[in-house]
N, CA and C of each residue as an Amber inpcrd file, in Angstrom:
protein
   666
 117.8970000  88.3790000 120.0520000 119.0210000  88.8510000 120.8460000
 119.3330000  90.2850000 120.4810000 119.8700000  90.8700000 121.3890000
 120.4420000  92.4970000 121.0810000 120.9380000  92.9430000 122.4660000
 121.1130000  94.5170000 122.1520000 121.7060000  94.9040000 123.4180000
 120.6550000  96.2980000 123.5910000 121.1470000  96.8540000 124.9100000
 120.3640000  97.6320000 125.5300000 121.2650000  98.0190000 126.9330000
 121.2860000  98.8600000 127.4200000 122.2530000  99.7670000 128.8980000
 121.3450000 100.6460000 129.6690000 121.6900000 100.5430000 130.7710000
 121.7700000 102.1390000 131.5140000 122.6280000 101.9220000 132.3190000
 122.5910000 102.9680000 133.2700000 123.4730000 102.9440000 134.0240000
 123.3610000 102.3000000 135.4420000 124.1590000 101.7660000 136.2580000
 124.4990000 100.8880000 137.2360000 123.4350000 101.5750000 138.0590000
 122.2530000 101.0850000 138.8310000 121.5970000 101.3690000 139.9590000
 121.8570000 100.6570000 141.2540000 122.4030000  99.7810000 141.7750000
 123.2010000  99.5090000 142.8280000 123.7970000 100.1300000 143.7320000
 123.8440000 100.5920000 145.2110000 124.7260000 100.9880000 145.6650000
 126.2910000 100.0330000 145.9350000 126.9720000 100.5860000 146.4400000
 128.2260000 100.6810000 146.6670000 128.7430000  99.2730000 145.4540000
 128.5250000 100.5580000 144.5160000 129.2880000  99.4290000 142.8940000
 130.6930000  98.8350000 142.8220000 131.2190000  97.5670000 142.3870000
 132.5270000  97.9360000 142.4570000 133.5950000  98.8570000 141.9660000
 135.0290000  98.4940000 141.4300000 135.6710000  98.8540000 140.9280000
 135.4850000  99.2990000 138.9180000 135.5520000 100.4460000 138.6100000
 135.5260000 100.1530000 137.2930000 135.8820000  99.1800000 136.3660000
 137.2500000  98.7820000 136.6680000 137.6860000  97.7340000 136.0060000
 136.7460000  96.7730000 136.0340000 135.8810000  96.2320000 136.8580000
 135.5020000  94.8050000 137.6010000 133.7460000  94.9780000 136.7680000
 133.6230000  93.7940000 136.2980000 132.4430000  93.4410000 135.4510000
 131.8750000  92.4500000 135.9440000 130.5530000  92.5220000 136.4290000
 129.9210000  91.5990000 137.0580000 128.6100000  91.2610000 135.8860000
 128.7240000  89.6860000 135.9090000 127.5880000  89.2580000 134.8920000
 126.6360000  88.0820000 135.2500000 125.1030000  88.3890000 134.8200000
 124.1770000  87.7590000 135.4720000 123.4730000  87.1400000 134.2580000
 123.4080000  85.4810000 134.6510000 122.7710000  85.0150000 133.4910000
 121.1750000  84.9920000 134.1230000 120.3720000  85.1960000 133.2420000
 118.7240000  85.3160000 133.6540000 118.1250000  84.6240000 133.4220000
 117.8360000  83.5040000 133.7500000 117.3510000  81.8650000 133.1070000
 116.0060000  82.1140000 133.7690000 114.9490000  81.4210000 132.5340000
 113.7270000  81.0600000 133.0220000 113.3720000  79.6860000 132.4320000
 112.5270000  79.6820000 133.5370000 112.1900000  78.2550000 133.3330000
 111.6410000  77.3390000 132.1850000 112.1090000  76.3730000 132.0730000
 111.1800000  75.8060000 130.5550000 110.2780000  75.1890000 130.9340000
 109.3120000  74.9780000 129.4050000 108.0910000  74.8600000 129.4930000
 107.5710000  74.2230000 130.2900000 106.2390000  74.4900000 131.2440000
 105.1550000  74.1270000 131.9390000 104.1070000  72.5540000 131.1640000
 103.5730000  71.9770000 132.1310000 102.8580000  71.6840000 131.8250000
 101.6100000  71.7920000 130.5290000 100.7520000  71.2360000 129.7800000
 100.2400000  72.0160000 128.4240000  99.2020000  72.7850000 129.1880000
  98.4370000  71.9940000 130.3360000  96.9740000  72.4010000 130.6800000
  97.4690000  73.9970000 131.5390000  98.4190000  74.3030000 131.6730000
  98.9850000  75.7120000 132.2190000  99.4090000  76.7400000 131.1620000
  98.9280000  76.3100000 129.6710000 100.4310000  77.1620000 128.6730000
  99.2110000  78.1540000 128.7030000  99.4540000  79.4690000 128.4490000
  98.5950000  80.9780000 128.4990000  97.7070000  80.9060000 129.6550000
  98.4870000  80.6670000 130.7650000  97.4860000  80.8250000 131.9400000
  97.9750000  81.5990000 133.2030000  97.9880000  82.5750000 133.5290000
  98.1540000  82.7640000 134.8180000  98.4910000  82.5060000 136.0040000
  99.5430000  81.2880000 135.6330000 100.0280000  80.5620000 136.6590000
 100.6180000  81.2190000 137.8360000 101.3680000  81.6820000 137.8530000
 102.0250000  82.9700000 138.8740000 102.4120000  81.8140000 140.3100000
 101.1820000  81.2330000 141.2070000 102.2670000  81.1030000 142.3620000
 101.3440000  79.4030000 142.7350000 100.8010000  78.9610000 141.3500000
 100.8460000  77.6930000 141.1260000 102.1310000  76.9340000 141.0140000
 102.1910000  75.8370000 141.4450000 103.0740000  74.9950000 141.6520000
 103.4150000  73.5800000 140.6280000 103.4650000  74.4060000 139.4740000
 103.1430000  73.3810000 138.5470000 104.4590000  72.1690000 137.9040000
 104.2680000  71.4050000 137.3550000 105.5000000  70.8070000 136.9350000
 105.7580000  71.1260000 135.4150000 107.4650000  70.7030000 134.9230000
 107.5830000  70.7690000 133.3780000 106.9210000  70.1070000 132.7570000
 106.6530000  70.3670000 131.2310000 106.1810000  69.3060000 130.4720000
 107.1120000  68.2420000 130.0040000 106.9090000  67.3890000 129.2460000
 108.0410000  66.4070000 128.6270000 109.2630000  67.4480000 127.8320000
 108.7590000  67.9830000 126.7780000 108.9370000  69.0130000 126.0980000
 110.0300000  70.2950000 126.7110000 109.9990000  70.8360000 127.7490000
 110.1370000  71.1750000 128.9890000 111.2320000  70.5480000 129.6770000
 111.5060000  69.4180000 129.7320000 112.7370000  68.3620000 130.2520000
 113.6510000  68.4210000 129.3430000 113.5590000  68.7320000 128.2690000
 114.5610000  68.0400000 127.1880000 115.0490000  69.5060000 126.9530000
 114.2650000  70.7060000 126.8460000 114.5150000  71.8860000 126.7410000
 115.9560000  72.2730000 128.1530000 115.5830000  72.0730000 129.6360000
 116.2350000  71.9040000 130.2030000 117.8630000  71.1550000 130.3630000
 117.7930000  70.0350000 129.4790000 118.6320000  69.4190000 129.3460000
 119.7150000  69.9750000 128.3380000 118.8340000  70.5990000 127.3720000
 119.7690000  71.1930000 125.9880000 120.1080000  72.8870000 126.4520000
 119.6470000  73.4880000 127.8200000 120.3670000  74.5510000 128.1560000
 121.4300000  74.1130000 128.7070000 121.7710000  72.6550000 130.0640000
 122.1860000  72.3480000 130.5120000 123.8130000  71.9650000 129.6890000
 123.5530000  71.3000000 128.3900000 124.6680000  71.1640000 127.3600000
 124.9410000  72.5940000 127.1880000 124.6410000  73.5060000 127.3290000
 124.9960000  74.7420000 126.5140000 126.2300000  75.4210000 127.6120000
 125.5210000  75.2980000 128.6880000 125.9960000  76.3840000 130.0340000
 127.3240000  75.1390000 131.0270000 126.8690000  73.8500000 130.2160000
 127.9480000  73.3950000 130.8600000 129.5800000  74.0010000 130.7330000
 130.4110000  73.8260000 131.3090000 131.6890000  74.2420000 130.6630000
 132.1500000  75.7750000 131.0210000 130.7700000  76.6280000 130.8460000
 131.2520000  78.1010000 131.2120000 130.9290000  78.7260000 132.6650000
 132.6080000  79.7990000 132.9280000 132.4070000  79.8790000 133.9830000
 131.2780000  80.3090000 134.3620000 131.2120000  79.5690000 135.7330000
 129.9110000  80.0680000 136.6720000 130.3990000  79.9640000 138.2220000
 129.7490000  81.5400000 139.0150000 130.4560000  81.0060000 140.3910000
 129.6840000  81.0630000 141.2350000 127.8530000  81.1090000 140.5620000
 127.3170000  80.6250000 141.9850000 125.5630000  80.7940000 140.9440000
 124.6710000  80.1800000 141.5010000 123.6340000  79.4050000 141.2040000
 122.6610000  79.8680000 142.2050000 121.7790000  80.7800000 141.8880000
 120.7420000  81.3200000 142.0580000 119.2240000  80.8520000 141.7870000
 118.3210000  80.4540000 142.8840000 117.0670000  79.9490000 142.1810000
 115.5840000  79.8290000 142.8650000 114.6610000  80.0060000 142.4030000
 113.3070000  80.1450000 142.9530000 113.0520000  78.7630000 143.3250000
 111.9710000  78.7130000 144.4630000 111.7360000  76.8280000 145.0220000
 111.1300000  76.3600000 144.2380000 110.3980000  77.4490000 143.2720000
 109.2140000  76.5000000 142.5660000 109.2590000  75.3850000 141.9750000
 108.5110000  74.2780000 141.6890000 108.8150000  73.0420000 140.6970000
 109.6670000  73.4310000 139.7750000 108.9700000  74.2040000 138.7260000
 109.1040000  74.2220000 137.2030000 110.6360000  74.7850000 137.3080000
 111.1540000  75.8540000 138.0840000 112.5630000  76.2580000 138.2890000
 113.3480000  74.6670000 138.6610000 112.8670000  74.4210000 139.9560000
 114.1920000  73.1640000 140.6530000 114.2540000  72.0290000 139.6500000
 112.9870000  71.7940000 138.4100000 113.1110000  70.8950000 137.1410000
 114.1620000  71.4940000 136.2160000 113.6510000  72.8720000 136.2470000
 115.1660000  73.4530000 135.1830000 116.5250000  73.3240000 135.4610000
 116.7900000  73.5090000 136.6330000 118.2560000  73.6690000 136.8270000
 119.0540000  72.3110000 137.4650000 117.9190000  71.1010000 137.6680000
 118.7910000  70.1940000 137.7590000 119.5850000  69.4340000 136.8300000
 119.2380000  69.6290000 135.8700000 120.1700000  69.0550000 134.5630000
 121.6300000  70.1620000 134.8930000 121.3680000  71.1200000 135.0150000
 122.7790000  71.8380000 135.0040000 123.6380000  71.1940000 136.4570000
 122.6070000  71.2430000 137.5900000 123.4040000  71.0480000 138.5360000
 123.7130000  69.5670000 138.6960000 123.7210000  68.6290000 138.2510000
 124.2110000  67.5550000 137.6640000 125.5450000  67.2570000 136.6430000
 125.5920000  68.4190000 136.3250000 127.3410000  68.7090000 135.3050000
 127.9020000  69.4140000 135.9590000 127.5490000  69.7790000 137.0880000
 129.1130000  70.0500000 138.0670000 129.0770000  71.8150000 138.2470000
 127.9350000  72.1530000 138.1380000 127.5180000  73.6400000 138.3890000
 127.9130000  73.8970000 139.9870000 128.3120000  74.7600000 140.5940000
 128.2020000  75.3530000 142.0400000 126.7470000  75.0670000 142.3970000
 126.7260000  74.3740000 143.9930000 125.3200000  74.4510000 144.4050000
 124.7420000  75.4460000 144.3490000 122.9760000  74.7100000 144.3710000
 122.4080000  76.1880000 144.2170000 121.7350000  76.4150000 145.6340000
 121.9170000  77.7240000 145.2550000 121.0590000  78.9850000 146.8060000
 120.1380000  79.1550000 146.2520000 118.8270000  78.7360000 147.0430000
 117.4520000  78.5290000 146.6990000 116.8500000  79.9910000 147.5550000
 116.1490000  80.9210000 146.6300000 115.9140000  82.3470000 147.3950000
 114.6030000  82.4780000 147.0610000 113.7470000  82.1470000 148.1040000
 111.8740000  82.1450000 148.1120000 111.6260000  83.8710000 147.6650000
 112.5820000  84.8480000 147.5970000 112.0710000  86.3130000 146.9700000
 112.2670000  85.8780000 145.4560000 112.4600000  85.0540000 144.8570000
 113.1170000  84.8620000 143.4040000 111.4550000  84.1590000 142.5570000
 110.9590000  83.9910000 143.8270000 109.3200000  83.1580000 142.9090000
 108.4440000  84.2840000 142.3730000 107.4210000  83.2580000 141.4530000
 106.9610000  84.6340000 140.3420000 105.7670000  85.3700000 141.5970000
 105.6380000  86.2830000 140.2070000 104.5570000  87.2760000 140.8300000
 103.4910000  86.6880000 141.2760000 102.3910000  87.2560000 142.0810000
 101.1640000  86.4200000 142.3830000 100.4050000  87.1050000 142.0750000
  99.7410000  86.5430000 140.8060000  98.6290000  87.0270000 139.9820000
  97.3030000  86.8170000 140.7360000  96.9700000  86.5070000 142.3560000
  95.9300000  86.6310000 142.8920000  94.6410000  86.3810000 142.1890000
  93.5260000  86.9430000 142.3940000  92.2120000  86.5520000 141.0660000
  92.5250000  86.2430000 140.1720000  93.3950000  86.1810000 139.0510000
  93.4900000  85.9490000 137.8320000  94.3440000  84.3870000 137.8340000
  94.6230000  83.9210000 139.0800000  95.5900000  82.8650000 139.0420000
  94.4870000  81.4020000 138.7300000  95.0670000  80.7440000 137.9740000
  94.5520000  79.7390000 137.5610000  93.7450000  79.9760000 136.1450000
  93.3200000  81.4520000 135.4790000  92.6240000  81.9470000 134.4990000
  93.7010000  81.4790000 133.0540000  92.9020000  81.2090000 131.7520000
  93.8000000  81.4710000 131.1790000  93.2650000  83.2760000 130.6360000
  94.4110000  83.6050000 129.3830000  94.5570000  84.7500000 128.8720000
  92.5600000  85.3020000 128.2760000  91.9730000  84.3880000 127.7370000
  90.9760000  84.4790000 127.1610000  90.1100000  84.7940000 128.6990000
  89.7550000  83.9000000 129.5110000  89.0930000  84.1880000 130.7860000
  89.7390000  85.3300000 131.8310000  90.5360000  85.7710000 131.9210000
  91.1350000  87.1080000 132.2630000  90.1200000  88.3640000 131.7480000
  90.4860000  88.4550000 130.4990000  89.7230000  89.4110000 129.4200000
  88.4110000  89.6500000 129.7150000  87.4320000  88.3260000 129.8810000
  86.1220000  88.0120000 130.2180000  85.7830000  88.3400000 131.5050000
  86.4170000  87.6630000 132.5410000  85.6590000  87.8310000 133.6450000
  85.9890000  88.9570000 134.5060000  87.6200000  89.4630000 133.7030000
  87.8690000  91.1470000 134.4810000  87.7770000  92.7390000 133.8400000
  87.7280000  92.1080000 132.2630000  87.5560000  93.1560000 131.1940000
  89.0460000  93.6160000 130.9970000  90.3960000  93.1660000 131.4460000
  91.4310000  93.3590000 131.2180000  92.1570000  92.6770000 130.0510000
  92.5500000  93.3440000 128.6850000  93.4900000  92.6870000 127.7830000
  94.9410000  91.7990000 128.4140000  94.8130000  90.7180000 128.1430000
  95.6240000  89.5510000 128.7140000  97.2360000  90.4120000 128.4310000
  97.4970000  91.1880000 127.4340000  98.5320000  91.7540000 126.8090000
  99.3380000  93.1020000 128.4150000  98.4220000  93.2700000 128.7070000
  98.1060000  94.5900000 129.6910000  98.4070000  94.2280000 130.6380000
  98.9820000  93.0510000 131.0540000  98.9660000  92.4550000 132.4690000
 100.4510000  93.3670000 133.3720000 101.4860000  93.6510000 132.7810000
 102.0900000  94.1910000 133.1260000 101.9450000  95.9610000 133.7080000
 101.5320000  96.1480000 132.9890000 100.6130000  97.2710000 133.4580000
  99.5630000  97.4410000 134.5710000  98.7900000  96.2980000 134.7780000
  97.7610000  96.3560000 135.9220000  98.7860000  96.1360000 137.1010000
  99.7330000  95.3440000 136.9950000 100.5740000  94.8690000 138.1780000
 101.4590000  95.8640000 138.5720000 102.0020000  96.9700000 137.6130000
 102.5610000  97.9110000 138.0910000 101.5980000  98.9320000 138.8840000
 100.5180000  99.0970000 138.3240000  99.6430000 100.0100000 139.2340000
  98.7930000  99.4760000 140.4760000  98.7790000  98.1490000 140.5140000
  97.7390000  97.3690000 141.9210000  96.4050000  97.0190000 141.1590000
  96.8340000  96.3260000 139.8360000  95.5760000  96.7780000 139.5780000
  94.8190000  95.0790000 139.0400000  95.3390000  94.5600000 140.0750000
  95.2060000  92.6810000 139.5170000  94.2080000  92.5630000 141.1160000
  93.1860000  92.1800000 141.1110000  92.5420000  91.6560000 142.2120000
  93.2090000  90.4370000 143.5490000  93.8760000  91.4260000 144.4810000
  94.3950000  90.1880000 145.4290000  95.4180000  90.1040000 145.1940000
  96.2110000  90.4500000 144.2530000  97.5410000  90.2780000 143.4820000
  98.5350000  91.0470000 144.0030000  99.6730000  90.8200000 143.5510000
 100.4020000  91.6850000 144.1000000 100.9990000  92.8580000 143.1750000
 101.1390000  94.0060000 143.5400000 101.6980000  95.2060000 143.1740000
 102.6160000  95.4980000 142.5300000 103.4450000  96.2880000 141.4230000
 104.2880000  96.4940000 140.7900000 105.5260000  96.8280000 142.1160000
 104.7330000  97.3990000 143.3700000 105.6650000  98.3040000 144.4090000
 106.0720000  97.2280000 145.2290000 105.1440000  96.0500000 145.5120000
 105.2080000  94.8020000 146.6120000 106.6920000  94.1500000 145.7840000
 106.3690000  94.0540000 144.2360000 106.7490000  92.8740000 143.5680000
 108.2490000  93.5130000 143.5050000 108.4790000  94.3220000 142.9960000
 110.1410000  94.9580000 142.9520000 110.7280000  95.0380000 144.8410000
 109.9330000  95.5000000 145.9000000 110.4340000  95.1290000 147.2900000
 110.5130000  93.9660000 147.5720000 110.2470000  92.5920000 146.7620000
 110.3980000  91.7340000 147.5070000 111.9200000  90.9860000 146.4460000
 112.0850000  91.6850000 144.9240000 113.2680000  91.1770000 144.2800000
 114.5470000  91.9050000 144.4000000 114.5390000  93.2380000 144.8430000
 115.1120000  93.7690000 144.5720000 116.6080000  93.8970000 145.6050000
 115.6030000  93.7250000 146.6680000 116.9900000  93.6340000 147.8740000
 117.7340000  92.3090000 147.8410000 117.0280000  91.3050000 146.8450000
 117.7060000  90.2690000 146.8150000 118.6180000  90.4680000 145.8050000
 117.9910000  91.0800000 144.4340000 118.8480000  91.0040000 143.4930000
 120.3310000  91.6850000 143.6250000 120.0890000  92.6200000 144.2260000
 121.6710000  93.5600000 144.7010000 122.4290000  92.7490000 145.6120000
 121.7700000  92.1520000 146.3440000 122.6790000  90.9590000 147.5480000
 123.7330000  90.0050000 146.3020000 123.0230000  89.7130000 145.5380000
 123.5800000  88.7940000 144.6930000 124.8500000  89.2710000 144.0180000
 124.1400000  90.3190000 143.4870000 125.5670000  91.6800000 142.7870000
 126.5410000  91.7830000 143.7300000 126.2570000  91.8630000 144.7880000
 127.3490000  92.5490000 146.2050000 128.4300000  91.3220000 146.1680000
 127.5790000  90.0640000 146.3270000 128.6020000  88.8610000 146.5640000
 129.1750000  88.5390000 145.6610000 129.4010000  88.8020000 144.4110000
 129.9860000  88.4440000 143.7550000 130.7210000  89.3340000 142.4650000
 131.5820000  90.3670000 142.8470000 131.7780000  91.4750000 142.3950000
 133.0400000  91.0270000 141.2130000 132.7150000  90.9660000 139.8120000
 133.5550000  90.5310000 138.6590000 133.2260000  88.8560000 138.7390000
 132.4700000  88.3340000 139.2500000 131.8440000  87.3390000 139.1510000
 130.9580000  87.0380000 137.8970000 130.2910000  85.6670000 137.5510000
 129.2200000  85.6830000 137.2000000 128.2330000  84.6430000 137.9110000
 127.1210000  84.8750000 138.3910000 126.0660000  84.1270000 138.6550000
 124.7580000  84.1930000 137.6010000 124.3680000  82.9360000 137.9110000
 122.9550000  82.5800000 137.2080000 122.0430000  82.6440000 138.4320000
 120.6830000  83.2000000 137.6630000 119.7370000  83.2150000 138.3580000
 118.3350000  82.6920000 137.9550000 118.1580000  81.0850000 138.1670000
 117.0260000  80.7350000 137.8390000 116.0250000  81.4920000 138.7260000
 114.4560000  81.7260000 137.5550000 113.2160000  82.3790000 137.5310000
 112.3750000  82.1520000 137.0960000 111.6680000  83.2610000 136.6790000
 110.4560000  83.2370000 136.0100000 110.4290000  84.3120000 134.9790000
 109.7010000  84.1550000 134.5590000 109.4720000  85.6670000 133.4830000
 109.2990000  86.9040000 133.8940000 108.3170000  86.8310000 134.6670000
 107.7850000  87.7180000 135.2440000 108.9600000  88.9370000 136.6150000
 109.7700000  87.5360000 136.7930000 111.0430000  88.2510000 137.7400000
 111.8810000  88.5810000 136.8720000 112.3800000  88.0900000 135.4640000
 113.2200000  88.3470000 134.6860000 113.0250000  90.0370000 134.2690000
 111.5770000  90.1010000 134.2720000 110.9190000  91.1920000 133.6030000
 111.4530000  92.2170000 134.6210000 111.2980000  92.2240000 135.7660000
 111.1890000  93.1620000 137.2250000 112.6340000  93.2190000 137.3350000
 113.3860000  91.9100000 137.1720000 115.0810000  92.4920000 137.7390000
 115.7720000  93.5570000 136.1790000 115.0670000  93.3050000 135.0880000
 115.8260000  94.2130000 133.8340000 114.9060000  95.2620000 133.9800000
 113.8200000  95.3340000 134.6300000 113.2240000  97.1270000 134.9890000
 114.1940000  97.4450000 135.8940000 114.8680000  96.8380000 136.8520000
 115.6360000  97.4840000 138.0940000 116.9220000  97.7840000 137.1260000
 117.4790000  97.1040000 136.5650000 118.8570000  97.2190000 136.2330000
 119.1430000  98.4150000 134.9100000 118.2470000  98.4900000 134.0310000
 117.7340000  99.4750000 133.1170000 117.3690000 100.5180000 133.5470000
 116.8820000 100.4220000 134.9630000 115.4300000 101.6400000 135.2290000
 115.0930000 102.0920000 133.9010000 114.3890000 100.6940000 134.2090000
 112.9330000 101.2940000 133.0800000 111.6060000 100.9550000 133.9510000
 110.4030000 101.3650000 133.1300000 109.0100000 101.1420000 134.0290000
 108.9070000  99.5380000 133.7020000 108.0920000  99.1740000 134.6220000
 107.9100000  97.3540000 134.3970000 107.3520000  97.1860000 132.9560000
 106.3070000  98.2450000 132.7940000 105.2330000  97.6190000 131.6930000
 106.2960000  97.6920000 130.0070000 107.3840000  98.7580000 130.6810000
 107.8930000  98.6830000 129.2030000 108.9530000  97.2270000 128.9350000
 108.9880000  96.7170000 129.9420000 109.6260000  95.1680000 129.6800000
 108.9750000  94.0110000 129.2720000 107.4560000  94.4690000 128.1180000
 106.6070000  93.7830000 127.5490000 107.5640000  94.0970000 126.0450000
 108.8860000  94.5580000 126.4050000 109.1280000  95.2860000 124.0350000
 109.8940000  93.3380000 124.2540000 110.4810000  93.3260000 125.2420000
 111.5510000  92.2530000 125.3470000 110.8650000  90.7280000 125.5770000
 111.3310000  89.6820000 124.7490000 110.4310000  88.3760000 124.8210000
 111.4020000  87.5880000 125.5470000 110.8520000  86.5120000 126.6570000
 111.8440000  86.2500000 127.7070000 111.0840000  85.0350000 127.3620000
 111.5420000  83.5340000 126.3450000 110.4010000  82.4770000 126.0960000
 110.9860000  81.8150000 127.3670000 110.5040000  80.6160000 127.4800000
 110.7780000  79.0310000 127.9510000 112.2510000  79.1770000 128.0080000
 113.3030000  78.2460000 129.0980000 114.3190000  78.4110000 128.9920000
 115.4250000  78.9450000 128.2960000 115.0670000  80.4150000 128.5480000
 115.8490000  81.1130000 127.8770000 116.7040000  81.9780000 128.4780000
 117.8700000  82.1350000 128.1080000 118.9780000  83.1700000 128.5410000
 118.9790000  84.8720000 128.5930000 118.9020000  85.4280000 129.0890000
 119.6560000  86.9980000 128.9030000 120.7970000  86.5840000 130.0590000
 121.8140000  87.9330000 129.6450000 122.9780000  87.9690000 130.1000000
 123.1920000  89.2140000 130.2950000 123.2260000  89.7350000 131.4840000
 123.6510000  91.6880000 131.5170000 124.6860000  91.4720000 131.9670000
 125.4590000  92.3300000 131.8330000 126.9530000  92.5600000 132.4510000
 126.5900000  93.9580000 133.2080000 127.3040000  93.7530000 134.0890000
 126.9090000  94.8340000 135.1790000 128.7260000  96.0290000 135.6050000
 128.5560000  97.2230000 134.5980000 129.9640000  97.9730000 134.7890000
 129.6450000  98.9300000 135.9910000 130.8190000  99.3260000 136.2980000
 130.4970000 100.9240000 137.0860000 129.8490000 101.9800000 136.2030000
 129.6560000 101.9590000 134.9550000 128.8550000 103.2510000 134.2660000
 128.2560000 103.0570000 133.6790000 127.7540000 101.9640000 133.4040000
 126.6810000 100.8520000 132.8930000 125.9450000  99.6880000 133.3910000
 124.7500000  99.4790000 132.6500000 124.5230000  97.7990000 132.5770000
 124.1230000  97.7980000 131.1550000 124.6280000  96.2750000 130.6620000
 124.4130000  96.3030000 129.5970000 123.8340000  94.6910000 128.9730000
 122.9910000  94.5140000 128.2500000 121.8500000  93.5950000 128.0000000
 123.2400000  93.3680000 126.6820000 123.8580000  91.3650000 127.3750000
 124.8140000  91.3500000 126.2000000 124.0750000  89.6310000 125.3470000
 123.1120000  89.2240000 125.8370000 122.3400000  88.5830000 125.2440000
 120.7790000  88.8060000 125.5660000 119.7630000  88.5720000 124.4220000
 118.0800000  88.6890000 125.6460000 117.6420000  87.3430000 124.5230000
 117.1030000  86.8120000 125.6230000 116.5370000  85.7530000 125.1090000
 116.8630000  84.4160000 124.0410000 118.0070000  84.0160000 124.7500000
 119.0670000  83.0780000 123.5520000 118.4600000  81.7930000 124.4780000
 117.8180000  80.7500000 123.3530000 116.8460000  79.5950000 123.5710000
 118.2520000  78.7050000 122.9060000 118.6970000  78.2770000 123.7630000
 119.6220000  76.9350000 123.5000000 119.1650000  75.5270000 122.8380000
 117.8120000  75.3950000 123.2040000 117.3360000  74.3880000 122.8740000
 117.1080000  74.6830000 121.5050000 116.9140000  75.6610000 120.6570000
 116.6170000  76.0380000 119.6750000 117.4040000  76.7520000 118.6070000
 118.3650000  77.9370000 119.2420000 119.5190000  78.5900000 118.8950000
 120.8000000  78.2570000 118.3270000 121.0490000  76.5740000 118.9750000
 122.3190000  76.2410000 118.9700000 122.3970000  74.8800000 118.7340000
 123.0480000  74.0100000 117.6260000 123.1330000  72.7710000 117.8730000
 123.6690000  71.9940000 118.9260000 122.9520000  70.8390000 118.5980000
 122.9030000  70.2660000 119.8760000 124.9880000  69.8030000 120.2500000
């Protein structure tokens, strides 16, 4: 956990006073035969492991305010967030721009067969995707146009609000390049595991990273 800012990239921000905060949930663990693989716009389910992880964010986030529920269609997301939305969370708005990146050729590879059959370090992946540089895949430029007009929609509606936004990593990665402006590849310093939390608060002269990566299942007794 730590912190980190820049300044508000959003148009028409609110009021200074008014603090808008976004919890950044990703999904817990996958399936095993998927763990270091390139899953991207496979449709995979949680593991056992994965359920219970879900369940022990679900104890965590119960209780605090929340005023609206953000989330990708994919399996492994609509497995995560039904434990929450079962304790009395606001329904969720299911937003098909919120699914992960599509790692195209490399999808279905794990990290070791990546390396091999494209000559690309599995580590580097953020980098090829910012430049176009994943076979079939999609673009650092595709991948931020297809989150980005969503992610500000979200900000707009709910101004001194907080919403959660179930994801992926890979979107977690792309919405804290937008909100930071930073480059994508440098959102490889920040580790975003298995159901895990960041929390930005979003000011008029800031944004500011007020948790990254707080694993409930792990962080916090039960």
């Amino acid at each position: 956990m730590g912190k980190s800012s820049s300044k508000p990239s959003w148009k028409a921000a609110p009021p200074a006073a008014v603090v808008t905060r976004l919890w950044l949930i990703r999904h817990a663990e996958v399936e095993e035969r998927y763990h270091h693989t390139f899953g991207g716009r496979i449709d995979m389910n949680l593991s056992a492991r994965g359920r219970a992880q879900a369940k022990a964010l679900a104890r965590y986030l119960h209780g605090r305010p929340l005023d609206a529920v953000y989330a990708s269609p994919m399996k492994r997301v609509q497995q995560t967030v039904e434990p929450l939305l079962r304790n009395g969370a606001p329904p969720q708005v299911i937003r098909p721009e919120l699914h992960e990146v599509d790692f195209g050729d490399w999808t279905g590879y794990n990290w070791f067969e990546v390396q091999k059959r494209f000559g690309i370090h599995p580590y580097d992946w953020l980098d090829e995707i910012e430049r176009g540089g994943v076979p079939h895949g999609e673009s650092g430029v595709a991948f931020r146009a297809r989150v980005e007009p969503c992610l500000f929609e979200i900000i707009r509606r709910h101004p001194g609000g907080t919403a959660a936004i179930f994801c992926h990593g890979g979107v977690i990665r792309m919405i804290l390049a937008i909100l930071l402006e930073l480059p994508l590849p440098k959102t490889n310093s920040f580790d975003i595991e298995y159901a895990s939390l960041t929390q930005v608060a979003l000011h008029s002269h800031l944004n500011e990273i007020e948790l990254l990566n707080l694993t409930p299942w792990r962080d916090c007794p039960a």
